[in-house]
PDB file of N, CA, C and O in Angstrom:
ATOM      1  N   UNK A   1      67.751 115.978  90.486  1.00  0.00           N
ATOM      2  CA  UNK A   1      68.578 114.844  90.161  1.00  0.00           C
ATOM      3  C   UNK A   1      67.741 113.779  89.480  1.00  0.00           C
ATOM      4  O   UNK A   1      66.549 113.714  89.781  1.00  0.00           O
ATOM      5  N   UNK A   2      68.362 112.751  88.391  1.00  0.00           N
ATOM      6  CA  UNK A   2      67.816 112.124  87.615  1.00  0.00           C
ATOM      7  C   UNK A   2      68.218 110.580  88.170  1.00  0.00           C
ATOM      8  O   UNK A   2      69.152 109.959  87.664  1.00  0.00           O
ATOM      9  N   UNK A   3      67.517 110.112  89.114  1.00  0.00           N
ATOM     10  CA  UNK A   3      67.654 109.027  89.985  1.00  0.00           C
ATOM     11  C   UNK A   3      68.102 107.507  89.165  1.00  0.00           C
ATOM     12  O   UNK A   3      69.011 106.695  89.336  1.00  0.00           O
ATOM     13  N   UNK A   4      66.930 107.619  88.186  1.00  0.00           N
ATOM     14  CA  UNK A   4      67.289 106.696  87.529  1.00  0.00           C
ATOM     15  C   UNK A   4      68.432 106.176  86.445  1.00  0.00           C
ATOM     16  O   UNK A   4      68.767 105.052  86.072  1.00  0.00           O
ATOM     17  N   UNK A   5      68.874 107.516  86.113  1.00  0.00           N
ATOM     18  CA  UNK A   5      70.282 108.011  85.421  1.00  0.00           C
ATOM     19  C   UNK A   5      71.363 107.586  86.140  1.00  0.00           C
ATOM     20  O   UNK A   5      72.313 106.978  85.645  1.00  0.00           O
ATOM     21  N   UNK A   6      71.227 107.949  87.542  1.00  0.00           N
ATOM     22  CA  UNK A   6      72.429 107.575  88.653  1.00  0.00           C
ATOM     23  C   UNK A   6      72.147 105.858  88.263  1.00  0.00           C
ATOM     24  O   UNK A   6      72.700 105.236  87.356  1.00  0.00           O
ATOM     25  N   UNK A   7      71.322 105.434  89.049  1.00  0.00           N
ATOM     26  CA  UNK A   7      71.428 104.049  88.869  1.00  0.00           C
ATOM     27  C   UNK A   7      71.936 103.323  87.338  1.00  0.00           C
ATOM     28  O   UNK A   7      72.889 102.576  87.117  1.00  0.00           O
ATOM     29  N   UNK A   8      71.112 103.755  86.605  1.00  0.00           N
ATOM     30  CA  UNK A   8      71.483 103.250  85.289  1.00  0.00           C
ATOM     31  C   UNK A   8      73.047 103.300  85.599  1.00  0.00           C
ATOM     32  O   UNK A   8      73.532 102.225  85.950  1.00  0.00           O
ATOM     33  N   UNK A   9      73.877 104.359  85.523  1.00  0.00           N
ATOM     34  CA  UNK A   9      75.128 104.682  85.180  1.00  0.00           C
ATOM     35  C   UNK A   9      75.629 103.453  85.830  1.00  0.00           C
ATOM     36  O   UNK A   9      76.276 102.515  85.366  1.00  0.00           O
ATOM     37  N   UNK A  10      75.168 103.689  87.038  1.00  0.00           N
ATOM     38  CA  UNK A  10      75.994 102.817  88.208  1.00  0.00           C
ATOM     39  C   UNK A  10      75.965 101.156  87.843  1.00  0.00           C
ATOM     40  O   UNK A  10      76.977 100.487  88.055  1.00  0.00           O
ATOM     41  N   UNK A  11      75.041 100.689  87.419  1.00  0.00           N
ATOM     42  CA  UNK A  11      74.811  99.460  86.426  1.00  0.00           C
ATOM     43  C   UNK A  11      75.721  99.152  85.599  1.00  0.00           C
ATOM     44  O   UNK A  11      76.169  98.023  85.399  1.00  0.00           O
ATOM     45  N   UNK A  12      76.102 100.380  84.964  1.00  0.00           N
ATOM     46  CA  UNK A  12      76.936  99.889  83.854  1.00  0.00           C
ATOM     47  C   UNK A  12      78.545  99.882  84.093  1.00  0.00           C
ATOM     48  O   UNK A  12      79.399  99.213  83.512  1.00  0.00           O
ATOM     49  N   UNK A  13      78.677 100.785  85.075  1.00  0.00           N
ATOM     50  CA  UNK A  13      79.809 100.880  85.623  1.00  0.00           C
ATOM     51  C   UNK A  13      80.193  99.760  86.255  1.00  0.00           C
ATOM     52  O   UNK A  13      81.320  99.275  86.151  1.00  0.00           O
ATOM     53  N   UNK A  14      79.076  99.202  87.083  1.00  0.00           N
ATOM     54  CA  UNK A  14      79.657  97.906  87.209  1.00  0.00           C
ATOM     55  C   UNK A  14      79.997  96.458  86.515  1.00  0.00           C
ATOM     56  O   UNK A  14      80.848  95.600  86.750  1.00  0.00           O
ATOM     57  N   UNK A  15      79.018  96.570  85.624  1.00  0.00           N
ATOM     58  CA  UNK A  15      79.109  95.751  84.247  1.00  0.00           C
ATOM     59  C   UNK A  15      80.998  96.095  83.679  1.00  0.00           C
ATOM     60  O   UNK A  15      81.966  95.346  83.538  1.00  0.00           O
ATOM     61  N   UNK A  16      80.834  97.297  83.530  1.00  0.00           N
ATOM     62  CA  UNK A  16      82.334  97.678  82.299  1.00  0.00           C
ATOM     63  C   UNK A  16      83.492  97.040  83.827  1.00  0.00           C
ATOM     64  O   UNK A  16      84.390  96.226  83.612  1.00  0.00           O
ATOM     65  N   UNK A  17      83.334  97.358  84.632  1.00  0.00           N
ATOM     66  CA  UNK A  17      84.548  97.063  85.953  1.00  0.00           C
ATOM     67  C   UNK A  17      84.386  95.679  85.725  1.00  0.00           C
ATOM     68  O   UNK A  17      85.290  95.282  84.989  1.00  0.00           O
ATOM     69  N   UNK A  18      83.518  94.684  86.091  1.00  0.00           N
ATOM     70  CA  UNK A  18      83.251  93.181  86.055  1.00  0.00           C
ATOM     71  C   UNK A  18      83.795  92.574  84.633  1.00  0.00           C
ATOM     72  O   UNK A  18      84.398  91.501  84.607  1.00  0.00           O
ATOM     73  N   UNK A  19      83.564  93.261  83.578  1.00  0.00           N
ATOM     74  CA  UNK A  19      84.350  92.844  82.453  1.00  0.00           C
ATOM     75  C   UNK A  19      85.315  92.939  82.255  1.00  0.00           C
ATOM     76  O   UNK A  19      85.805  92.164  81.434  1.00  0.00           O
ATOM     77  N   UNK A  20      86.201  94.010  82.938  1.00  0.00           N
ATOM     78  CA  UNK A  20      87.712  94.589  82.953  1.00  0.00           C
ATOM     79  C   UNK A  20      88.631  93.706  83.787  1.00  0.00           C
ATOM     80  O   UNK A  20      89.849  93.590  83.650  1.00  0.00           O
ATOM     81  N   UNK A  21      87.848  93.106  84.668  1.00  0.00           N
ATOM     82  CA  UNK A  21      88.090  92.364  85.543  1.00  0.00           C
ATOM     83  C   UNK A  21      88.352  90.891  85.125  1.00  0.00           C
ATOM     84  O   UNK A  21      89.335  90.230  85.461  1.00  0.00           O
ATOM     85  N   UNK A  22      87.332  90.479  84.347  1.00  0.00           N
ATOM     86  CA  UNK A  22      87.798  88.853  83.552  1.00  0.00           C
ATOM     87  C   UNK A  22      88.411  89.214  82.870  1.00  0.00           C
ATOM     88  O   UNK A  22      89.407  88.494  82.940  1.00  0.00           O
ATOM     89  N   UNK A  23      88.595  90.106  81.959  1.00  0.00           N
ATOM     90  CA  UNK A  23      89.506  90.181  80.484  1.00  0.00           C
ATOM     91  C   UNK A  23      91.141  90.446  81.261  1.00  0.00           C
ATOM     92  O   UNK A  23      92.244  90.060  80.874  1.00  0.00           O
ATOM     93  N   UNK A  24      90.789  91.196  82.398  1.00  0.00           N
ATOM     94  CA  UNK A  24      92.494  91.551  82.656  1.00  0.00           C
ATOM     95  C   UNK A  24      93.118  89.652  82.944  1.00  0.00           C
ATOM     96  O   UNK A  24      94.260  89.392  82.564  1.00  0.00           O
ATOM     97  N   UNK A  25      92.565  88.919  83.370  1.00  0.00           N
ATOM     98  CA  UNK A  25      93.264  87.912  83.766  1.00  0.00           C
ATOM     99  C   UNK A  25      93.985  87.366  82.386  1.00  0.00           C
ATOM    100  O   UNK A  25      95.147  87.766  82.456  1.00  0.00           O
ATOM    101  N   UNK A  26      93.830  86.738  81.348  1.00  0.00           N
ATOM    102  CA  UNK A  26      93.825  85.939  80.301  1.00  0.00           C
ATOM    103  C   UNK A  26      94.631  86.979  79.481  1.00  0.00           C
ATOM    104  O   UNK A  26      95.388  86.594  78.591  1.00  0.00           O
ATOM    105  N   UNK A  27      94.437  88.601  79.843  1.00  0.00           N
ATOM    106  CA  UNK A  27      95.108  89.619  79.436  1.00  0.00           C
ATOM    107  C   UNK A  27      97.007  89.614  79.598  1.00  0.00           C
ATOM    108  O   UNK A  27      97.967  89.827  78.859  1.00  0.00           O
ATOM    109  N   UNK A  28      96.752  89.210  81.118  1.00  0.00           N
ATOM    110  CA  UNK A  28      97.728  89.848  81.990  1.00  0.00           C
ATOM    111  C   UNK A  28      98.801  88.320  81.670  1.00  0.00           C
ATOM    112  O   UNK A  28     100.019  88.218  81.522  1.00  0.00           O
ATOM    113  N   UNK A  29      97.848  87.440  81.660  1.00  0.00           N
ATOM    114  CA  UNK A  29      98.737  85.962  81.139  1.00  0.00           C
ATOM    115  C   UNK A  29      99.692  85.978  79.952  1.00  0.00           C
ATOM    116  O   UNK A  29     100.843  85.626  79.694  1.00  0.00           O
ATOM    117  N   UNK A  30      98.332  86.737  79.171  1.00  0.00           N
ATOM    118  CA  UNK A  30      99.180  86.671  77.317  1.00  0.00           C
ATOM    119  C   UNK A  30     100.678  87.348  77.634  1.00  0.00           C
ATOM    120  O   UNK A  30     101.730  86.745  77.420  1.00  0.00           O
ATOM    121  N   UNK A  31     100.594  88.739  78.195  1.00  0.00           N
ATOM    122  CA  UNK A  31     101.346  89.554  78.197  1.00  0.00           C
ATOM    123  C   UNK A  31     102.496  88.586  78.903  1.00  0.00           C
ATOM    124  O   UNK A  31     103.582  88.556  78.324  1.00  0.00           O
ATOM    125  N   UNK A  32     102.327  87.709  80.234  1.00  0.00           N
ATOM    126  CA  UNK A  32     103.452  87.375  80.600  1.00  0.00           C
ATOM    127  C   UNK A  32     104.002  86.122  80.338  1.00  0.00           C
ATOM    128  O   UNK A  32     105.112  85.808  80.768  1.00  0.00           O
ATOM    129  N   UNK A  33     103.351  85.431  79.707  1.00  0.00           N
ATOM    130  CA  UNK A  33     103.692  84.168  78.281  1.00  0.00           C
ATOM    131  C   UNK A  33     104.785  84.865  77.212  1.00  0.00           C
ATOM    132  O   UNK A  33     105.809  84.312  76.812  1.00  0.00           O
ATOM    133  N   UNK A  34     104.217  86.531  76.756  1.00  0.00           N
ATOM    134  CA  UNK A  34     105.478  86.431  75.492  1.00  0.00           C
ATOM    135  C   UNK A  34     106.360  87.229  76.123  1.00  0.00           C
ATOM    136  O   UNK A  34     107.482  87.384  75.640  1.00  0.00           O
ATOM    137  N   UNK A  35     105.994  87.834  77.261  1.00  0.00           N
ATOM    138  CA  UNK A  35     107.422  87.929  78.052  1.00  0.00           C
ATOM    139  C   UNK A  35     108.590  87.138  77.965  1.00  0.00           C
ATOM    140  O   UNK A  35     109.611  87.322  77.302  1.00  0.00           O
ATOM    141  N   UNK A  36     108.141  85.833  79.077  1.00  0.00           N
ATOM    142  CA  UNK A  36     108.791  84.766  78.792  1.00  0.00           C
ATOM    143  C   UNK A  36     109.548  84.439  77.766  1.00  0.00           C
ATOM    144  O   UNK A  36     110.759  84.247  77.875  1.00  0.00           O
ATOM    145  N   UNK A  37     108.825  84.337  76.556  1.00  0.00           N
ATOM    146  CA  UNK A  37     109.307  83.863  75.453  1.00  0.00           C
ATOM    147  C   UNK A  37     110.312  84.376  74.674  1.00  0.00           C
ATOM    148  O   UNK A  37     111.267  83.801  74.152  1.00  0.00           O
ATOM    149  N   UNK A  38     109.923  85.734  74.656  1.00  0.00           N
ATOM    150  CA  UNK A  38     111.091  86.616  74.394  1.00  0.00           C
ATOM    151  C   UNK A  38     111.805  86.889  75.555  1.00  0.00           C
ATOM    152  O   UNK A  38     112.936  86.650  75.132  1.00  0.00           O
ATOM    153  N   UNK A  39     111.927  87.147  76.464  1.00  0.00           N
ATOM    154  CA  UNK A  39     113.569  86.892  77.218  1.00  0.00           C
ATOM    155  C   UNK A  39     114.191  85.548  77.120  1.00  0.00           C
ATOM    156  O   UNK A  39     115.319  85.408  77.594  1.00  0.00           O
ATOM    157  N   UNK A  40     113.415  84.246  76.397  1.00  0.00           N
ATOM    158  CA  UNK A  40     114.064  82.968  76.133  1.00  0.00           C
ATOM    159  C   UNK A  40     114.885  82.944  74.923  1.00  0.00           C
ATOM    160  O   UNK A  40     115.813  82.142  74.811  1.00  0.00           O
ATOM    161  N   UNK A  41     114.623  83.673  74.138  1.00  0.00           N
ATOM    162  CA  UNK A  41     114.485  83.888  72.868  1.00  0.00           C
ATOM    163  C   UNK A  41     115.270  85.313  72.496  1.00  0.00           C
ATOM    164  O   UNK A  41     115.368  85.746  71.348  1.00  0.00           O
ATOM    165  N   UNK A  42     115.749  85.886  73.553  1.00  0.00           N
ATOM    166  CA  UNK A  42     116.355  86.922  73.425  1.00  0.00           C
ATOM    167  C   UNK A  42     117.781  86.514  74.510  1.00  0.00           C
ATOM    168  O   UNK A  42     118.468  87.377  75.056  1.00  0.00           O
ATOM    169  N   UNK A  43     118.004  84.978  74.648  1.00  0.00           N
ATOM    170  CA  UNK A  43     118.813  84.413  75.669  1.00  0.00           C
ATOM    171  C   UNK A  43     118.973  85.286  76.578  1.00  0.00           C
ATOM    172  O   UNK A  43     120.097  85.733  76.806  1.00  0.00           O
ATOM    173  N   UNK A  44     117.782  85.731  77.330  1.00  0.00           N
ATOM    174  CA  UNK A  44     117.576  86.663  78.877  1.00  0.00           C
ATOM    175  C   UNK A  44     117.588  87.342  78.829  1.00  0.00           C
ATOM    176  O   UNK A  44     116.873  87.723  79.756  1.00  0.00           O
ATOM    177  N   UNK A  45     118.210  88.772  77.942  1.00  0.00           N
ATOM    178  CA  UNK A  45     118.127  89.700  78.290  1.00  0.00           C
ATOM    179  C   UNK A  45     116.237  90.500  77.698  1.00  0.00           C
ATOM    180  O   UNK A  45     115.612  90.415  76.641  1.00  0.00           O
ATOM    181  N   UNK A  46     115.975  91.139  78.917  1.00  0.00           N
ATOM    182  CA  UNK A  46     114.812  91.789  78.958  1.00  0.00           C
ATOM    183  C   UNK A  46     114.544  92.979  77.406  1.00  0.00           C
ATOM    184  O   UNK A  46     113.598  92.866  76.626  1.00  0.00           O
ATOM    185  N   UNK A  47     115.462  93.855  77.327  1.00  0.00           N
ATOM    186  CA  UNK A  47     115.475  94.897  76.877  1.00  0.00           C
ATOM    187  C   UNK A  47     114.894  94.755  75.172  1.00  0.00           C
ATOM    188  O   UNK A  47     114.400  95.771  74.682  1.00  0.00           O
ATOM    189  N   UNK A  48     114.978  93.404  74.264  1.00  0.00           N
ATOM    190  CA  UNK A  48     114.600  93.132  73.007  1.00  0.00           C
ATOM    191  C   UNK A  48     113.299  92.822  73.061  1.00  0.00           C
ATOM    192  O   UNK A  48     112.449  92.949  72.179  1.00  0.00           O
ATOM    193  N   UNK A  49     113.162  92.279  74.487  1.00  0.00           N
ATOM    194  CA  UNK A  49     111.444  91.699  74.643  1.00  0.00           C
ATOM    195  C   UNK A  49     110.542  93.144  74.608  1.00  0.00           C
ATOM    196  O   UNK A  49     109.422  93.331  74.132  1.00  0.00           O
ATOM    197  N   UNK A  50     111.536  94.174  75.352  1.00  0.00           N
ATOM    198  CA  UNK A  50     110.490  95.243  74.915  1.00  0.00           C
ATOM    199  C   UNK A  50     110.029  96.123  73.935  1.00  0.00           C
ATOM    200  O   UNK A  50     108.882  96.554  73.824  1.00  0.00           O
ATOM    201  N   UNK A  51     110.972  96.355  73.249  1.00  0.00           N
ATOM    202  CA  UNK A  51     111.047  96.430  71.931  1.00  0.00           C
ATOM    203  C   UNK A  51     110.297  95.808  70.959  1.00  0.00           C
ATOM    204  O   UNK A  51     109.676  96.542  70.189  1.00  0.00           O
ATOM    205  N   UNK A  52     110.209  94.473  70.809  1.00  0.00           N
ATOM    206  CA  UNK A  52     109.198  93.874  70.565  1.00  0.00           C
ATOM    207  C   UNK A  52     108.427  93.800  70.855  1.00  0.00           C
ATOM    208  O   UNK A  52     107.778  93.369  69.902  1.00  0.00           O
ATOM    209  N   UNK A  53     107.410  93.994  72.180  1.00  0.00           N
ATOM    210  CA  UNK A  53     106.183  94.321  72.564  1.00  0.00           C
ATOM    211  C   UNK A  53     105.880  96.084  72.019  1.00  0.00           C
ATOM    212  O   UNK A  53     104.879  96.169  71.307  1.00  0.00           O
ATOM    213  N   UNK A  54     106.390  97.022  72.198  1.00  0.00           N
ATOM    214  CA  UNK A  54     106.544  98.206  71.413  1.00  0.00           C
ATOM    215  C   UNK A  54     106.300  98.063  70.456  1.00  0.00           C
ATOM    216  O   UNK A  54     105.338  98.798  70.230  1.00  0.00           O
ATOM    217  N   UNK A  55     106.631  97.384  69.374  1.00  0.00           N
ATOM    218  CA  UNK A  55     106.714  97.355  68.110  1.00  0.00           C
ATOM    219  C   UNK A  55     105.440  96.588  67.296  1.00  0.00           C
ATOM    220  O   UNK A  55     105.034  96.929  66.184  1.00  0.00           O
ATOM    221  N   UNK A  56     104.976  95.621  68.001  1.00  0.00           N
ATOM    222  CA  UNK A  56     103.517  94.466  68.354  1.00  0.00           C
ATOM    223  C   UNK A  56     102.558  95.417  68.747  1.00  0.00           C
ATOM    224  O   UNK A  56     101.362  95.177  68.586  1.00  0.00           O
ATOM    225  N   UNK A  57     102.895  96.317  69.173  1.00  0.00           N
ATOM    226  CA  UNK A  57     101.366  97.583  69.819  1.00  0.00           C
ATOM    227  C   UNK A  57     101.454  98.627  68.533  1.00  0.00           C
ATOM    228  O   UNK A  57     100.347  98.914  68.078  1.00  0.00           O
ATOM    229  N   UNK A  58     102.324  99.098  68.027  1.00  0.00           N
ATOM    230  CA  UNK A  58     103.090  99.598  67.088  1.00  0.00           C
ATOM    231  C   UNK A  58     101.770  99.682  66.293  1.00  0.00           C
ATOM    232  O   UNK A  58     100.893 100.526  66.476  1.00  0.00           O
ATOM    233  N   UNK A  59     101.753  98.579  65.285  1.00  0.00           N
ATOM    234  CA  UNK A  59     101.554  97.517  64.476  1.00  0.00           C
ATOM    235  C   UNK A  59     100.147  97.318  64.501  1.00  0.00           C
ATOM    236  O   UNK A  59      99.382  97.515  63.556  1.00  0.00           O
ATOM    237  N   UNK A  60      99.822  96.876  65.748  1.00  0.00           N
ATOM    238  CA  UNK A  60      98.198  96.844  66.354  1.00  0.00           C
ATOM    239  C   UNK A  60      97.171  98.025  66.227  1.00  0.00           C
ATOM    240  O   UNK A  60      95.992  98.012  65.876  1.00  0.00           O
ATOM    241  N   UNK A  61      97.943  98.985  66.598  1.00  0.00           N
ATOM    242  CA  UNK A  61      97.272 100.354  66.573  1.00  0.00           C
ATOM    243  C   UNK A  61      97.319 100.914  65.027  1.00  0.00           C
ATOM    244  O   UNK A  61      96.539 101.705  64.498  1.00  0.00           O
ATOM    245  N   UNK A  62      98.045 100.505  64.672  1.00  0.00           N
ATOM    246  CA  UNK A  62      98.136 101.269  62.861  1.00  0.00           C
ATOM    247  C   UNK A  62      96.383 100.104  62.167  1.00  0.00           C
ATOM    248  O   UNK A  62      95.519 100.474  61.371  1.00  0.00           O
ATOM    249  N   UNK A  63      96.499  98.795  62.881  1.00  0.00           N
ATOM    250  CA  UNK A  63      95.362  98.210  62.248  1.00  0.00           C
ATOM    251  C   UNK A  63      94.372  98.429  62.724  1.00  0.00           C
ATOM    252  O   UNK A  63      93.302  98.267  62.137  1.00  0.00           O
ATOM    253  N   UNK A  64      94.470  98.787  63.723  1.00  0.00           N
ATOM    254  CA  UNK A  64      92.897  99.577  64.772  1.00  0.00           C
ATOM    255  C   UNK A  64      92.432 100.676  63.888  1.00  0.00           C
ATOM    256  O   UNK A  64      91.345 100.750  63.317  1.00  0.00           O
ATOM    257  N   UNK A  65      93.339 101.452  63.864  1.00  0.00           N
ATOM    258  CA  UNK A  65      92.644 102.721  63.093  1.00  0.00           C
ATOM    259  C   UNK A  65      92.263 102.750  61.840  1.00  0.00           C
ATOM    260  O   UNK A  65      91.334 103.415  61.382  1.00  0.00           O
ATOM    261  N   UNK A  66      93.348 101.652  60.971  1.00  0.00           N
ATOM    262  CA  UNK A  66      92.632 101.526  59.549  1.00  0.00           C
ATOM    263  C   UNK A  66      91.177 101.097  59.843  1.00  0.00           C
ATOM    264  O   UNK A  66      90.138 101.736  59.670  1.00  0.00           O
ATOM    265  N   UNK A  67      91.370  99.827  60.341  1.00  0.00           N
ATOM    266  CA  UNK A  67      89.510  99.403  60.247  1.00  0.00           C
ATOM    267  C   UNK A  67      88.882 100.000  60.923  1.00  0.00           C
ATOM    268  O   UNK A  67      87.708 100.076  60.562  1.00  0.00           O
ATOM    269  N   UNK A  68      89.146 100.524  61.848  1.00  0.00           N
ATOM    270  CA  UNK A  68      88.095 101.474  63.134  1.00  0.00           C
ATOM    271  C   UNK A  68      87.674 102.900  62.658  1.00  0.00           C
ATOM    272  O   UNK A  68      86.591 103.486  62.667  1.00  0.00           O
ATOM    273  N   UNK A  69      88.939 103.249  62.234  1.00  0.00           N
ATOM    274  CA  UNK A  69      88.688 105.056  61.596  1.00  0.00           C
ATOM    275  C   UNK A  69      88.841 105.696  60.606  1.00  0.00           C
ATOM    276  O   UNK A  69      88.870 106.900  60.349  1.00  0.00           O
ATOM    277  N   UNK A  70      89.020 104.068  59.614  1.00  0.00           N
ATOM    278  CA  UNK A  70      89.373 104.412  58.369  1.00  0.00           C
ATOM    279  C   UNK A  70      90.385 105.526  58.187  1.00  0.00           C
ATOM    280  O   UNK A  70      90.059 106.598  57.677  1.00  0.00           O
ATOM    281  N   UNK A  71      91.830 105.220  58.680  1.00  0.00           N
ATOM    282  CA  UNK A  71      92.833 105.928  58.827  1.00  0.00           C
ATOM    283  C   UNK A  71      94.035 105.746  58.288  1.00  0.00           C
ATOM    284  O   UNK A  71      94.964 105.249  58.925  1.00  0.00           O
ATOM    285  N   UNK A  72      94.148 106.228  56.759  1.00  0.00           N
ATOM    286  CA  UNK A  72      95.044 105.465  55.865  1.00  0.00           C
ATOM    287  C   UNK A  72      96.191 105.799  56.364  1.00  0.00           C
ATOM    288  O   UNK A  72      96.438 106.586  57.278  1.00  0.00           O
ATOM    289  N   UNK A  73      96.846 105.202  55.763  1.00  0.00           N
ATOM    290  CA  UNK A  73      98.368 104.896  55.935  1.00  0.00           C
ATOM    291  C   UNK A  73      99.687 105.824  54.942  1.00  0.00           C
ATOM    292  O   UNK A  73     100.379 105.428  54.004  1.00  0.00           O
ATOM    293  N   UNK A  74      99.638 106.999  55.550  1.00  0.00           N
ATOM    294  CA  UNK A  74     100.650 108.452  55.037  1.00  0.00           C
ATOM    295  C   UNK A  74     102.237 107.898  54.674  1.00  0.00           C
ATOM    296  O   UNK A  74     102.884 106.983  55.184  1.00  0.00           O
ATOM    297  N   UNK A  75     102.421 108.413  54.078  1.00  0.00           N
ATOM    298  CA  UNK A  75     104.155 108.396  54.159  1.00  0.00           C
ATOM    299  C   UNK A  75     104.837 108.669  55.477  1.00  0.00           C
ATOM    300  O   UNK A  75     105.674 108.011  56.094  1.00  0.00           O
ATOM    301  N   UNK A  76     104.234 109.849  55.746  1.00  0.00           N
ATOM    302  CA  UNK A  76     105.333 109.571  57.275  1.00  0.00           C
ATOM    303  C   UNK A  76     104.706 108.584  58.200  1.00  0.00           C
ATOM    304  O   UNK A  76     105.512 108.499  59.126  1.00  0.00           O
ATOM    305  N   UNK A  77     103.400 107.555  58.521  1.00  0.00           N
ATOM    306  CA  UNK A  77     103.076 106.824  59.341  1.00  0.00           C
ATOM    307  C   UNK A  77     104.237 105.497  58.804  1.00  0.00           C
ATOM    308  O   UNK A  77     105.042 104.804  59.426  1.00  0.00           O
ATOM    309  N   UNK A  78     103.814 105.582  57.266  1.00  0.00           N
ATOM    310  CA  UNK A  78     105.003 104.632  56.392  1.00  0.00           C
ATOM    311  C   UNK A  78     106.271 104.205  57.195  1.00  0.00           C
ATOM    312  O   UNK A  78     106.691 103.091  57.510  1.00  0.00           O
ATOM    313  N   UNK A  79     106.732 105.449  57.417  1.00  0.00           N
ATOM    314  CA  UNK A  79     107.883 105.574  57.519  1.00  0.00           C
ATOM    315  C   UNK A  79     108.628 105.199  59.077  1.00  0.00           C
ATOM    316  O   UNK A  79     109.711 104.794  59.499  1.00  0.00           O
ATOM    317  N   UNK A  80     107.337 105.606  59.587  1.00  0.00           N
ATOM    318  CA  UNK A  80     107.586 105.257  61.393  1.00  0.00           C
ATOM    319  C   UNK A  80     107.096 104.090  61.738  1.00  0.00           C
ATOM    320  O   UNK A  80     107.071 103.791  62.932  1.00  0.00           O
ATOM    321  N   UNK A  81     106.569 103.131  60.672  1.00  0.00           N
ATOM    322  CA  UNK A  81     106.441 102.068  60.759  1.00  0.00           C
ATOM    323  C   UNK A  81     107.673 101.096  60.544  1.00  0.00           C
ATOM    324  O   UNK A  81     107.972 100.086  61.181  1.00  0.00           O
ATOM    325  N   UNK A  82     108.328 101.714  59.417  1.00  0.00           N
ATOM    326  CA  UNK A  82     109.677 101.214  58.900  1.00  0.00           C
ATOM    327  C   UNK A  82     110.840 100.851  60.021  1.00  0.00           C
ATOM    328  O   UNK A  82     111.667  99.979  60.286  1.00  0.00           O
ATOM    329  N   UNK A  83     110.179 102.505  60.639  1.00  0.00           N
ATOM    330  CA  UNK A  83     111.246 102.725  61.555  1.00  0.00           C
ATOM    331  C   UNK A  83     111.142 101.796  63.085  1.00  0.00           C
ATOM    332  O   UNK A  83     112.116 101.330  63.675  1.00  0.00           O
ATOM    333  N   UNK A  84     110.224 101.724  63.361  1.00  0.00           N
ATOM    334  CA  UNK A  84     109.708 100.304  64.577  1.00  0.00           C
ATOM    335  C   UNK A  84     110.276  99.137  63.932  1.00  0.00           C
ATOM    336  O   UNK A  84     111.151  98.612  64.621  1.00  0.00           O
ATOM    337  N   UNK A  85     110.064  98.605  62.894  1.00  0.00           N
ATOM    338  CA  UNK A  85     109.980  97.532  62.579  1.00  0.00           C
ATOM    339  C   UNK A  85     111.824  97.181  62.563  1.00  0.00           C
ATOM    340  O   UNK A  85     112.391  96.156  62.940  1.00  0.00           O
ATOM    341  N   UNK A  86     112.445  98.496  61.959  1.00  0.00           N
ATOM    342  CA  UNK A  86     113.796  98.037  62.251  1.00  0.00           C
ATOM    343  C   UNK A  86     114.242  97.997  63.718  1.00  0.00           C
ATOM    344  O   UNK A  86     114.987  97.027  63.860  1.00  0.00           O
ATOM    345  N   UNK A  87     114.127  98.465  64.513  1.00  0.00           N
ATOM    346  CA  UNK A  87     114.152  98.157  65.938  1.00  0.00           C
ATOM    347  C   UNK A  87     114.422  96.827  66.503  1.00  0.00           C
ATOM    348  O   UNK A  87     115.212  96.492  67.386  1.00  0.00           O
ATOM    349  N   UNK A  88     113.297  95.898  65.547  1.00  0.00           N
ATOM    350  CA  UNK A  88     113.371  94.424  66.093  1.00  0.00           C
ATOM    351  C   UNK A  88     114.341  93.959  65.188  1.00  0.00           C
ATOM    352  O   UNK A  88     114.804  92.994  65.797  1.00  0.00           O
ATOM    353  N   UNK A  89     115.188  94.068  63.675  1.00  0.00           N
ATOM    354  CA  UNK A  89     115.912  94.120  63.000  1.00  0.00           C
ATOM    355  C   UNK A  89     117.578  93.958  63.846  1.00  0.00           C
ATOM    356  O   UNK A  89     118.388  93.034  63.919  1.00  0.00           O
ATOM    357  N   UNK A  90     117.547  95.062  64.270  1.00  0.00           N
ATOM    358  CA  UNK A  90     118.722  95.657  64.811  1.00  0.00           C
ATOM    359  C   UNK A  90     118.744  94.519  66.338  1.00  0.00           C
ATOM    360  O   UNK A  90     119.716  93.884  66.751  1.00  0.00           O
ATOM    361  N   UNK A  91     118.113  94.537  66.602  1.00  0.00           N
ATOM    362  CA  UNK A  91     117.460  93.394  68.327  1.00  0.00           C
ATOM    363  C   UNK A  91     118.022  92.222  67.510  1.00  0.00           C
ATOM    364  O   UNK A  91     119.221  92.092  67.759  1.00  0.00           O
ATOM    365  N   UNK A  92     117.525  91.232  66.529  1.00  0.00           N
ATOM    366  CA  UNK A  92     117.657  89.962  66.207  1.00  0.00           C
ATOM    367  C   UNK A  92     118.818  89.988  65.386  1.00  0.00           C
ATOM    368  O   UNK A  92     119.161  88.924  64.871  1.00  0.00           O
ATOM    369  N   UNK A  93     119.495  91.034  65.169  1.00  0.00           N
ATOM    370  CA  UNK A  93     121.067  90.915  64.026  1.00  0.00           C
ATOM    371  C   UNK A  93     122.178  91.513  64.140  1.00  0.00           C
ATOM    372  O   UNK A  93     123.185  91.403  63.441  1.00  0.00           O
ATOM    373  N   UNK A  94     121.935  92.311  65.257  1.00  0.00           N
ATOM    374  CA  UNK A  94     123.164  93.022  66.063  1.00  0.00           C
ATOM    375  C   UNK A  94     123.845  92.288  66.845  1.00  0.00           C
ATOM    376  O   UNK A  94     123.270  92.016  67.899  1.00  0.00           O
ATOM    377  N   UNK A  95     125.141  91.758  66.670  1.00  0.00           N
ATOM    378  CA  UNK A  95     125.584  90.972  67.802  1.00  0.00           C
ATOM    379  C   UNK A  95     126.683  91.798  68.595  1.00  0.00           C
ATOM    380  O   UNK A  95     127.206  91.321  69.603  1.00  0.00           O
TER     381      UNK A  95
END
């Protein structure tokens, strides 16, 4: 066994947990701030707020991967982008 390997690991493990740990707070806030906002804004009902958070991760992840993995943007990603984006469309104009 590689003793110092264990420890090392264990170091960092606690480092990455201790960081997961501050970031979830300020995390867990954001998330329940645009909660709020959108069920205010969606005059209460829950179901558009999620949709819109869906659609906000959507969105996020298509820009993660461009800059992260240099992961262009296909016609069909195009297209399922289109297709999220009307989601919130249909949420803010459907009465």
């Amino acid at each position: 066994m590689n003793y110092k390997h264990i420890a090392l690991s264990f170091l960092i493990f606690t480092l990455g947990q201790t960081a997961l740990m501050l970031l979830g707070v300020p995390i867990t806030w954001a998330f329940m701030e645009a909660t709020r906002y959108a069920v205010s804004g969606f005059e209460g009902q829950f179901w558009p707020g999620r949709f819109t958070s869906f659609v906000s991760g959507i969105f996020v992840f298509t820009l993660m991967t461009y800059f992260f993995r240099e992961e262009g943007i296909t016609m069909k990603t195009g297209i399922s982008l289109g297709l999220a984006f009307s989601l919130i469309l249909v949420q803010l104009f459907w009465k």
